[in-house]
FIKEKOL-989617 format. One line per 8 residues: their letters; for each residue x, y, z of N, C-alpha, C. Coordinates in nm, 3 decimals, decimal comma. Atoms other than C-alpha are relative to their C-alpha. Last residue first. Example, Ala and Ser with C-alpha at 12.3 -4.5 7.8 and 13.67 -1.06 7.14 Angstrom:
% residues 2
SA	-0,082:-0,119:-0,006:1,367:-0,106:0,714:-0,077:0,109:0,073; 0,089:-0,119:0,000:1,230:-0,450:0,780:0,090:0,120:0,000 $
END
This chain:
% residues 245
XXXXXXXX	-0,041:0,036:-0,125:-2,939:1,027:2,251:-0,158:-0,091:-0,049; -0,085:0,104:-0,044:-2,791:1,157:1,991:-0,025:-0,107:0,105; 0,067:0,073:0,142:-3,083:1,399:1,817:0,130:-0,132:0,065; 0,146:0,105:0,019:-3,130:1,510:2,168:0,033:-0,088:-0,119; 0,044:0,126:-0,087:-2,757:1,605:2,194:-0,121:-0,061:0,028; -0,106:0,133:-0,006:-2,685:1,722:1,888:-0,021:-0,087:0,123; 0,014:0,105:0,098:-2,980:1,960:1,889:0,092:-0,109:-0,014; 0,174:0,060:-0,013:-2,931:2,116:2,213:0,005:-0,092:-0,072 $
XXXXXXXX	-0,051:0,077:-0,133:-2,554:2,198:2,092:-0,122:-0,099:0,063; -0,058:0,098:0,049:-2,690:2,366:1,775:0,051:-0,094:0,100; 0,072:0,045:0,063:-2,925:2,579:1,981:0,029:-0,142:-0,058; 0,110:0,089:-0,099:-2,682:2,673:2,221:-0,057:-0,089:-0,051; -0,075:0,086:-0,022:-2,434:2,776:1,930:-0,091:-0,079:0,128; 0,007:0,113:0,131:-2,685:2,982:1,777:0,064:-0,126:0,041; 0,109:0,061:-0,007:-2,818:3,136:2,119:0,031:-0,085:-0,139; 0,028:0,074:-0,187:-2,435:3,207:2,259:-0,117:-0,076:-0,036 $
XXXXXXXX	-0,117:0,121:-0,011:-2,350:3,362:1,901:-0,028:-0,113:0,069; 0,018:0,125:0,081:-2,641:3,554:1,858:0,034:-0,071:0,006; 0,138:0,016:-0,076:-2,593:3,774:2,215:-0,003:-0,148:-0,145; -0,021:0,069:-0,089:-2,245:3,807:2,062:-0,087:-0,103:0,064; -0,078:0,078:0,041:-2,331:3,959:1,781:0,060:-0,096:0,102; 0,108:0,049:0,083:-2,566:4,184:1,974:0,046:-0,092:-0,051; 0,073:0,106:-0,064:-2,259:4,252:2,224:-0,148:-0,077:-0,099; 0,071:-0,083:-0,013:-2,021:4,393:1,916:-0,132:-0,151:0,093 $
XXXXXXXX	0,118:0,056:-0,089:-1,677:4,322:1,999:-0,092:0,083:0,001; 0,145:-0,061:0,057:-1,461:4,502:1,700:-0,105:-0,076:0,062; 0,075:-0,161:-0,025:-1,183:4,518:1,974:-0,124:-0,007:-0,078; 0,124:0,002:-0,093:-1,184:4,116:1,897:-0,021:0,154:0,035; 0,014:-0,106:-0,134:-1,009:4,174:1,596:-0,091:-0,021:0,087; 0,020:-0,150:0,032:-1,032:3,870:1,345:0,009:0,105:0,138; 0,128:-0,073:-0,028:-0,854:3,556:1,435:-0,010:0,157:0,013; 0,046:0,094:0,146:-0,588:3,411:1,566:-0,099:0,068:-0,016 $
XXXXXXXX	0,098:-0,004:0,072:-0,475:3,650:1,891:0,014:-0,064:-0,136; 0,093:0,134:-0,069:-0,147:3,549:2,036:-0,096:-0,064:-0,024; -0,063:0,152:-0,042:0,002:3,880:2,040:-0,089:-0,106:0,041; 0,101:0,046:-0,037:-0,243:4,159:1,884:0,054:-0,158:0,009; 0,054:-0,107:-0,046:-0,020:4,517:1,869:-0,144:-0,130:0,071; 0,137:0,020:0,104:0,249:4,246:1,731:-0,115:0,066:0,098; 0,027:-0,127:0,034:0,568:4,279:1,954:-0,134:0,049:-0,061; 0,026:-0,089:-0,138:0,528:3,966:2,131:0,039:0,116:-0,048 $
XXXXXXXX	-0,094:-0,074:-0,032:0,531:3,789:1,753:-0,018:0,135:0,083; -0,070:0,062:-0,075:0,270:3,507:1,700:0,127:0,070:0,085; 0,116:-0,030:-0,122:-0,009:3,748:1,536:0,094:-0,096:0,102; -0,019:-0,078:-0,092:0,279:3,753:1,260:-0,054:0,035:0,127; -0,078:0,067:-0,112:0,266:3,402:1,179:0,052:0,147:0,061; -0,092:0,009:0,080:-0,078:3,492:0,998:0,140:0,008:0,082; -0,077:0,098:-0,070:-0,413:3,427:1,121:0,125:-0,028:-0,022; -0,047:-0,001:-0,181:-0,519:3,760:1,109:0,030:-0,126:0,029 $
XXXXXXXX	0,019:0,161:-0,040:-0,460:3,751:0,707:-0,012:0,014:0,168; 0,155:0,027:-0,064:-0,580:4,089:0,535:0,034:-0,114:0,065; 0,121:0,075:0,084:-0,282:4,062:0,315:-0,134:-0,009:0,053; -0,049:0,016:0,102:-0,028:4,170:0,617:-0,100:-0,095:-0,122; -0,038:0,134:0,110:-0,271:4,234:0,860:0,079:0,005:-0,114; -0,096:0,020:0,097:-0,257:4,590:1,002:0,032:-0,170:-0,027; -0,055:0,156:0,045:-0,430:4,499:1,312:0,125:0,038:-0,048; 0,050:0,094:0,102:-0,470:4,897:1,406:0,069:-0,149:-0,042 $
XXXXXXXX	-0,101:0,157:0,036:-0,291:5,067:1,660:-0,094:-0,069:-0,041; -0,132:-0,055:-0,023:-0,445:5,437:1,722:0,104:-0,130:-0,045; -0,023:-0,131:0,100:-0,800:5,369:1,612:0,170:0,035:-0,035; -0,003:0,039:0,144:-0,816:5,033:1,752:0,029:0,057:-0,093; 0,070:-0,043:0,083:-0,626:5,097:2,110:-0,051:0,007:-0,141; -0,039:-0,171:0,073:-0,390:4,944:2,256:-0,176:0,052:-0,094; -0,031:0,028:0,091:-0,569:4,572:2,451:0,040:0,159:-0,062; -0,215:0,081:-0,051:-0,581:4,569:2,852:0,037:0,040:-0,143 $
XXXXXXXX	-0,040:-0,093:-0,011:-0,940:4,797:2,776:0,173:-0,041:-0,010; -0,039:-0,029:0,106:-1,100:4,467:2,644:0,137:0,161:-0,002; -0,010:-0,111:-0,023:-1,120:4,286:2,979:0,062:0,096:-0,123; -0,063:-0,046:0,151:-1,298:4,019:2,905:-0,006:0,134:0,054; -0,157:0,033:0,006:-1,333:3,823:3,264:0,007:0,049:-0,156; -0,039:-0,046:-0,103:-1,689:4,001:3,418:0,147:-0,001:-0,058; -0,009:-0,119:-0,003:-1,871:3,938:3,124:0,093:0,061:0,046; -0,094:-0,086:-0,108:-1,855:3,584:3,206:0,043:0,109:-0,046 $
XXXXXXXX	0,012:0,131:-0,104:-2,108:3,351:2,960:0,060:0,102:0,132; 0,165:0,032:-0,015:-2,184:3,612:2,725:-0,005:-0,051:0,128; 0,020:-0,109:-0,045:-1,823:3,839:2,720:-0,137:-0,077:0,025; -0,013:-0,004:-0,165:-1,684:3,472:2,717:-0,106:0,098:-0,004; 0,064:0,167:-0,048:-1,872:3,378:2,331:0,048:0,065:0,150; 0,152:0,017:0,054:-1,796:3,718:2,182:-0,071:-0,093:0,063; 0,065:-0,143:-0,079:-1,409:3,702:2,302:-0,175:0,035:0,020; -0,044:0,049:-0,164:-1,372:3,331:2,147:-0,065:0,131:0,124 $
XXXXXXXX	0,092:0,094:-0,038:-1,561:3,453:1,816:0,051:-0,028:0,142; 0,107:-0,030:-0,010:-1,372:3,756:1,782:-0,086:-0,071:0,045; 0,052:-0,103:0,110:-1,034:3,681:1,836:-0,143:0,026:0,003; -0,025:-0,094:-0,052:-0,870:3,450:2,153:-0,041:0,139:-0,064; -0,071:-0,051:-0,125:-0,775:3,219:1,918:0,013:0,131:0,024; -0,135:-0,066:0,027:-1,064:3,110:1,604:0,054:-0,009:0,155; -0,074:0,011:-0,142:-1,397:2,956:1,611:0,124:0,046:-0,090; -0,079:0,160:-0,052:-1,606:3,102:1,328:0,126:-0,029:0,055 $
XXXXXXXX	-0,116:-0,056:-0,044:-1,915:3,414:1,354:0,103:-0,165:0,008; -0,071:-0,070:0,067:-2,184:3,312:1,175:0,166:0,065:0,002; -0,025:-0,081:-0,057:-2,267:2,970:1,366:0,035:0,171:-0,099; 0,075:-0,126:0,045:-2,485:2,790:1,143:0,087:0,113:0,084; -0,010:-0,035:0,170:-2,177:2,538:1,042:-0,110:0,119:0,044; 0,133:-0,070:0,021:-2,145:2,447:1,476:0,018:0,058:-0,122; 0,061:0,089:0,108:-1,805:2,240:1,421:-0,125:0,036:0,028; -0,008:-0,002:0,136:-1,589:2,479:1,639:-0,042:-0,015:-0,134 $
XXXXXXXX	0,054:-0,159:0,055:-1,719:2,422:1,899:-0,018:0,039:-0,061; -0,088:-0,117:0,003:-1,659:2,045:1,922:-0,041:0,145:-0,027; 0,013:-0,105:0,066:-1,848:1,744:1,987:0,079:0,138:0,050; -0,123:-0,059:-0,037:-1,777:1,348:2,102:-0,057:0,146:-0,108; -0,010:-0,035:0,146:-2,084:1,145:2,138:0,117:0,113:0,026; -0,107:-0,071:0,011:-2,048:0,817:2,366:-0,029:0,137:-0,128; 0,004:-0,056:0,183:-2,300:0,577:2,430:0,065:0,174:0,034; 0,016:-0,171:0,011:-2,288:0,363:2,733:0,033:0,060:-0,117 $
XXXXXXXX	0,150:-0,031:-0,006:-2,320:0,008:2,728:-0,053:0,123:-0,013; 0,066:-0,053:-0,149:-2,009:-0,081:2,608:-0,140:0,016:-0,021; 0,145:0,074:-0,054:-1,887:-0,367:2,348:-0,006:0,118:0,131; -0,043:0,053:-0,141:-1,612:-0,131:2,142:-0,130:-0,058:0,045; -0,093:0,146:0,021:-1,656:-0,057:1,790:-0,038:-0,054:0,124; 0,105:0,061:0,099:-1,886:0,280:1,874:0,056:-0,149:-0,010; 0,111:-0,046:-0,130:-1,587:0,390:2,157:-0,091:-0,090:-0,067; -0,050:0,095:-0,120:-1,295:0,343:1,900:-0,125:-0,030:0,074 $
XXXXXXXX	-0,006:0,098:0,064:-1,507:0,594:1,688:0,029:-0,126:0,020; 0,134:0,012:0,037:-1,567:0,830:1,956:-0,002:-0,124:-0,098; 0,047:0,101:-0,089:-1,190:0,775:2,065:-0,156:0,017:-0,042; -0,033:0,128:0,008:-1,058:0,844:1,675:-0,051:-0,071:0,120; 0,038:0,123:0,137:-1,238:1,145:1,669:-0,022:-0,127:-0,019; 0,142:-0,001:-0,080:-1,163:1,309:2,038:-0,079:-0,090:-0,126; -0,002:0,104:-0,062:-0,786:1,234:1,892:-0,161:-0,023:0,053; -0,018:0,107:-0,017:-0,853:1,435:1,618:0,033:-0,120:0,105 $
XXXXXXXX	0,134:0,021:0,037:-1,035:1,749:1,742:0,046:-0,180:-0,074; 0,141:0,010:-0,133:-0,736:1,725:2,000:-0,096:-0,043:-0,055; 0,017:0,182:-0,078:-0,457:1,697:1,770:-0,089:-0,046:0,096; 0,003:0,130:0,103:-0,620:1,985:1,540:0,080:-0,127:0,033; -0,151:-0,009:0,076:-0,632:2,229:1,843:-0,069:-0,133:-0,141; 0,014:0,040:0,141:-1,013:2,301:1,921:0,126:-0,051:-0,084; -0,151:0,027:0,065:-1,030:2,351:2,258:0,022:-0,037:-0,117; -0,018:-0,156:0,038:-1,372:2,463:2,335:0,171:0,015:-0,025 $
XXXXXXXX	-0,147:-0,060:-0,053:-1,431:2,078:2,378:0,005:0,153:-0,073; 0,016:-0,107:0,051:-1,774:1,887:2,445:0,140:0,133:0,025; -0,162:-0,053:-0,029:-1,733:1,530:2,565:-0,042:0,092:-0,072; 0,003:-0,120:0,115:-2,123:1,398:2,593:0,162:0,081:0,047; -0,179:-0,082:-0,013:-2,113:1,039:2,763:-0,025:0,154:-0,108; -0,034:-0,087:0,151:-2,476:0,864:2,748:0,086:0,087:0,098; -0,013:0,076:0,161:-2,630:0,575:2,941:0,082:0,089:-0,101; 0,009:-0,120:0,042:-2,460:0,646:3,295:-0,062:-0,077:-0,163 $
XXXXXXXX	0,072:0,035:0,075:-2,440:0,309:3,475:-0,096:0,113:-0,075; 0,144:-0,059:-0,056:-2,231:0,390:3,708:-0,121:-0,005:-0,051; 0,046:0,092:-0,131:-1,967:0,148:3,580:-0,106:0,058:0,066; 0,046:0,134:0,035:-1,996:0,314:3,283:-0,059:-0,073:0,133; 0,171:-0,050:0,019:-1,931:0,669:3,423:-0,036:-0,129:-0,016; 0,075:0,006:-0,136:-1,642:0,497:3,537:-0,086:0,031:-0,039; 0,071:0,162:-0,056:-1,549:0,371:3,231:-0,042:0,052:0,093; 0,082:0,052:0,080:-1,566:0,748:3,046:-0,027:-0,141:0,090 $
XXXXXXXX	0,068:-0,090:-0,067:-1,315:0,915:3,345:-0,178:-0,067:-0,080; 0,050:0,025:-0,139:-1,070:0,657:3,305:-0,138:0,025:0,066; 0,007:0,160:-0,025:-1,055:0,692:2,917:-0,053:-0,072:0,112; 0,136:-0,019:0,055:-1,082:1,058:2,920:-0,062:-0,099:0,048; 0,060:-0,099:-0,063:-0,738:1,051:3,121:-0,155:0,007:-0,048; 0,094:0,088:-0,167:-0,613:0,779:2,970:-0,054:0,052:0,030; 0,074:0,111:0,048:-0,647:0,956:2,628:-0,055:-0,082:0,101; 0,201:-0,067:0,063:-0,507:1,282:2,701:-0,089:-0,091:-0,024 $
XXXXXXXX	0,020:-0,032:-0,103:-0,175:1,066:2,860:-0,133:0,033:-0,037; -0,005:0,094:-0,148:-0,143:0,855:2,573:-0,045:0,053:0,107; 0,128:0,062:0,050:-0,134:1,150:2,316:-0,080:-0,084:0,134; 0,038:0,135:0,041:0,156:1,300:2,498:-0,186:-0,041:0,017; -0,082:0,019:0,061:0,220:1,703:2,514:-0,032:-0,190:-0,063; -0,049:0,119:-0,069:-0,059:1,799:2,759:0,082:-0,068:-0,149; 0,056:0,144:0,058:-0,060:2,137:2,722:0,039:-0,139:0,018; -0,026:0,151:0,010:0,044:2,439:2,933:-0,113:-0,093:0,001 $
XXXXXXXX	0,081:0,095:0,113:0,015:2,788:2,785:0,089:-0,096:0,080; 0,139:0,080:-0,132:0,091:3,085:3,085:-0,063:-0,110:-0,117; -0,011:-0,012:-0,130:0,323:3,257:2,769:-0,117:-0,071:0,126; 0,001:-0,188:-0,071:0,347:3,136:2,488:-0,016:-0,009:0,132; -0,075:-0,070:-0,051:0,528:2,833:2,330:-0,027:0,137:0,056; -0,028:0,036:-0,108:0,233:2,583:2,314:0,146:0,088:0,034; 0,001:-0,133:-0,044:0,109:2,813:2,014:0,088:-0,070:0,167; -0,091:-0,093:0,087:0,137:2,537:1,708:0,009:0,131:0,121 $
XXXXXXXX	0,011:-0,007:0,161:-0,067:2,264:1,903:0,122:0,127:-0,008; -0,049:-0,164:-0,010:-0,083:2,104:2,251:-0,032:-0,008:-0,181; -0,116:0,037:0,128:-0,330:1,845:2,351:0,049:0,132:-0,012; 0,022:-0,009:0,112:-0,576:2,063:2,640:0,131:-0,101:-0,101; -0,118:0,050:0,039:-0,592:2,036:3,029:-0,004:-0,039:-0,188; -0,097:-0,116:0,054:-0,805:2,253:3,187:0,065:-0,069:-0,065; -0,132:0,066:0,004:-1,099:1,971:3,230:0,060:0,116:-0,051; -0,039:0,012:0,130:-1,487:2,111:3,296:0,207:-0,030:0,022 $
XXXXXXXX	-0,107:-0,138:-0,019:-1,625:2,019:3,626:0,095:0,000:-0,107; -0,095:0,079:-0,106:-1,877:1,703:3,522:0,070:0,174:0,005; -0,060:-0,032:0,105:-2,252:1,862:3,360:0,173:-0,030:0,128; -0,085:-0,034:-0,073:-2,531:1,635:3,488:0,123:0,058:-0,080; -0,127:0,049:-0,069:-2,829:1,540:3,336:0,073:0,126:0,027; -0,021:0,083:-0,133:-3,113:1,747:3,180:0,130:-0,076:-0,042; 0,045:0,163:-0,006:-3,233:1,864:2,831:0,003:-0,079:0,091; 0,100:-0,024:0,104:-3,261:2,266:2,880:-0,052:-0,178:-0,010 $
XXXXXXXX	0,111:-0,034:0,027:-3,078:2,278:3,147:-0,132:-0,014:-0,045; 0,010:0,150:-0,094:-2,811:2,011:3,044:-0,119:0,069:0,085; 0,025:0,094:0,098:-2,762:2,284:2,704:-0,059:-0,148:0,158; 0,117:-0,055:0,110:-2,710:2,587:2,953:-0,041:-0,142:-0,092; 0,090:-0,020:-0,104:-2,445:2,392:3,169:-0,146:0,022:-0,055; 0,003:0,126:-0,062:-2,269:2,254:2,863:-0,089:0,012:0,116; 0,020:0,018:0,127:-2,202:2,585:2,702:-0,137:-0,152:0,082; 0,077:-0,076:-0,022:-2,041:2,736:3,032:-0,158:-0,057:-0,114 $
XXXXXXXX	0,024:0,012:-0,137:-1,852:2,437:3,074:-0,111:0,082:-0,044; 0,058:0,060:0,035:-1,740:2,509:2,713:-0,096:-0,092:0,100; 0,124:-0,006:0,125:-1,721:2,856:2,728:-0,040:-0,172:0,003; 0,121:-0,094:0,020:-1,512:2,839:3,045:-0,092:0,008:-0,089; 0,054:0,074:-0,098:-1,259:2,572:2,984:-0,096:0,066:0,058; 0,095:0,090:0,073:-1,191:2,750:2,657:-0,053:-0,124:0,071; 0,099:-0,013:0,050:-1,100:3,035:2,847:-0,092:-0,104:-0,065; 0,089:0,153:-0,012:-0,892:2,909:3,114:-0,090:0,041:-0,086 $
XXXXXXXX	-0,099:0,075:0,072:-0,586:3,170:3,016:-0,136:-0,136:0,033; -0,030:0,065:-0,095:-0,845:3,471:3,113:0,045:-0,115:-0,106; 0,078:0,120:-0,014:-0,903:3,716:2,790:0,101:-0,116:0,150; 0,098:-0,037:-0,064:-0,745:4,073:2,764:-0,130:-0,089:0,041; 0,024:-0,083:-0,131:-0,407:4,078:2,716:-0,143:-0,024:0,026; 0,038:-0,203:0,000:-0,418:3,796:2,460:0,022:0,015:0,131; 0,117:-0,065:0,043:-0,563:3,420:2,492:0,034:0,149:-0,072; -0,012:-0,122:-0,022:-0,280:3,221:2,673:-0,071:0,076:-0,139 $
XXXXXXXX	0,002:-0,067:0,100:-0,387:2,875:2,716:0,016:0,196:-0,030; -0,139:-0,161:-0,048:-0,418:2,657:2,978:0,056:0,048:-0,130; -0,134:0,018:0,007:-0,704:2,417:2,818:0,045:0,109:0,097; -0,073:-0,111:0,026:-1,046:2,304:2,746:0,132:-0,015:-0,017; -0,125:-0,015:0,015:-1,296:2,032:2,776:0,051:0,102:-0,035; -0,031:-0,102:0,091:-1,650:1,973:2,887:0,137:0,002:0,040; -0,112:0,028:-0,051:-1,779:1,599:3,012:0,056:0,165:-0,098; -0,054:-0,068:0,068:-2,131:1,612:3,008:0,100:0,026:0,030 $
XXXXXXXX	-0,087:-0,056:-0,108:-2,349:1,318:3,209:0,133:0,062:-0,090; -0,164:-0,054:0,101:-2,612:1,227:3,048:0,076:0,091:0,097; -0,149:0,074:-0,007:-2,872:0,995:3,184:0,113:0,076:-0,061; -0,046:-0,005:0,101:-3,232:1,206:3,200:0,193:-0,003:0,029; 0,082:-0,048:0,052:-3,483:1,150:3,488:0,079:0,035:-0,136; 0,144:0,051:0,018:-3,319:0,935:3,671:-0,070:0,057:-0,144; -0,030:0,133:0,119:-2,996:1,022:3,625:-0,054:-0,061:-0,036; -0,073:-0,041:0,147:-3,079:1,371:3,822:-0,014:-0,085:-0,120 $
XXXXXXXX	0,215:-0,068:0,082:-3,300:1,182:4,074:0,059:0,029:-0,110; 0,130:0,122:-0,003:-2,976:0,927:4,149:-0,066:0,106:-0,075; -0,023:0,076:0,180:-2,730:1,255:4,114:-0,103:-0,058:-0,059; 0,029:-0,082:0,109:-2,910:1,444:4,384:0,028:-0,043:-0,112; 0,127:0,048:0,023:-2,894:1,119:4,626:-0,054:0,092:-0,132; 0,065:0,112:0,106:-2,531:1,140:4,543:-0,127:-0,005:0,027; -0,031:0,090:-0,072:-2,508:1,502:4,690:-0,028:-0,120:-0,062; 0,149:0,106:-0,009:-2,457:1,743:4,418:0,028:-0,092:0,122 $
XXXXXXXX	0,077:-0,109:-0,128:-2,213:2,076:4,396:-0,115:-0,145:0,053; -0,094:-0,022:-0,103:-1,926:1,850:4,167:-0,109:0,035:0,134; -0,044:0,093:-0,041:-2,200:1,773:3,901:0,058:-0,023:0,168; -0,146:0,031:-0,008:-2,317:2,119:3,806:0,029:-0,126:0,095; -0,080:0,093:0,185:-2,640:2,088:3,656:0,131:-0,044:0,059; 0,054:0,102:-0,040:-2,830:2,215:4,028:0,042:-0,069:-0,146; -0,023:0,069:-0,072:-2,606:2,499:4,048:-0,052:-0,118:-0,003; 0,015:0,099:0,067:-2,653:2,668:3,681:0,052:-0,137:0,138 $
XXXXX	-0,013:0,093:-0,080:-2,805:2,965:3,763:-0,030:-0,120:-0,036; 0,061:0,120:0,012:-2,721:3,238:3,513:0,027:-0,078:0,158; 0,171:-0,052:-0,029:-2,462:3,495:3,434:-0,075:-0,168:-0,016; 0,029:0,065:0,150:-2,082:3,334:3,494:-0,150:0,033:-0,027; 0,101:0,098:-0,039:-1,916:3,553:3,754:-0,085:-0,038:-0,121 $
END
C-alpha cells in the first residue's frame, strides 16, 4: 500500500463536480508513465508505473490539479526479452495514445499537460522530446511539459534498472512491494562485476546472481538514502512544475 493520502489528487476516484473545483483552483492535470517490465526477484513488474504515479500524486498535493491513473505501457528498449516485459514496440502507437489523451484534456479546457515517466528507455525519453517540441509549434491552448526521472541532476543517487535508485525510490512510495529477501544473499553471492560495471551485458544472463538488474546493488538499500531520494526528487519535480506553469 502506497504511504500517504493521495485520494482527493487521484483523477479516476473524482466525481466531475470534484474535477470543476479541482481545475478551478489549479489546471494541471498529470499524466504519469511507466511500463511492464521485469525488475529482478524482488521488485513488482509495474514499478515505474508506481514511482511515477506515486511521484505525481505528492507533487499535485503540494501544487494542485489532478493526477490521471498512471499508463503501464512503456516503448521497448534493449531488455524487452525478459521475462513478464511487455512494450509497446511501434512508435505510432505510443504516440496516438498520448496524443488522444493530450486533445481531450484540450477540449476540456485543461491549461497545462504534465507527462512524467519513470520509464526512461532512450526511445521513450526521445519520443516524449520530439512530442513536447511538436506540441510548442503547434496552435493549442494547453501547455504541455514533458519530464523524466531520470533528468533530476541534484538527485545523488542515478536512475538505473531495478538497482539502487529504482529499489530506494519504491521502498518510499510502497514499502510493502520490495521484497529484498527474494534476492541470494550479499555476503554469500556478491555482484562480482566484471570491471566494476553493473551495467554490463552480464546483468542480462538468467544465471547472473542479479538478472535484469542495471545498476548498482540494490541489497545495499539504505532507508535514509532513500528517505533523500523521494524528498530530492519531490523537490525537483515541484520546481518544474511551478516554474512551467
Amino acid at each position: 500500500m502506497m504511504t500517504g493520502d493521495y485520494r482527493a489528487q487521484q483523477l479516476e476516484l473524482q466525481l466531475p463536480h470534484q474535477i470543476d473545483d479541482a481545475l478551478t483552483e489549479k489546471s494541471i492535470i498529470y499524466i504519469p508513465l511507466g511500463a511492464i517490465e521485469y525488475h529482478g526477484l524482488h521488485l513488482p513488474i509495474g514499478l515505474d508505473s508506481l514511482t511515477s504515479h506515486g511521484l505525481c500524486l505528492r507533487t499535485a498535493k503540494q501544487v494542485g490539479g489532478l493526477v490521471m491513473p498512471p499508463l503501464y505501457y512503456g516503448m521497448t528498449g534493449s531488455i524487452g526479452h525478459h521475462p513478464w516485459t511487455i512494450l509497446v514496440e511501434d512508435e505510432a502507437e505510443f504516440n496516438a495514445l498520448i496524443r488522444t489523451t493530450l486533445n481531450r484534456l484540450e477540449d476540456f479546457n485543461v491549461e497545462q499537460a504534465v507527462i512524467f515517466t519513470g520509464h526512461f528507455g532512450r526511445r521513450q525519453l526521445a519520443a516524449l522530446d520530439l512530442l513536447q517540441e511538436e506540441w510548442r509549434m503547434e496552435n493549442h491552448t494547453m501547455k504541455l511539459t514533458c519530464l523524466s526521472m531520470n533528468r533530476c541532476a541534484e538527485a545523488e543517487l542515478k536512475g538505473d534498472h531495478g538497482a539502487l535508485f529504482e529499489t530506494s525510490l519504491l521502498a518510499q512510495l510502497h514499502p510493502d512491494l520490495v521484497q529484498l529477501d527474494r534476492l541470494p544473499d550479499i555476503n554469500q553471492h556478491p555482484a562480482a562485476d566484471p570491471d566494476g560495471d553493473s551495467w554490463g551485458i552480464h546483468r542480462r544472463d538468467p544465471d547472473n546472481v542479479l538478472f535484469g538488474i542495471l545498476g548498482d546493488d540494490p541489497r545495499a538499500y539504505d532507508p535514509l538514502q532513500g528517505a533523500k531520494l523521494l524528498e530530492t526528487l519531490l523537490d525537483w519535480l515541484v520546481s518544474e512544475v511551478n516554474s512551467s506553469t
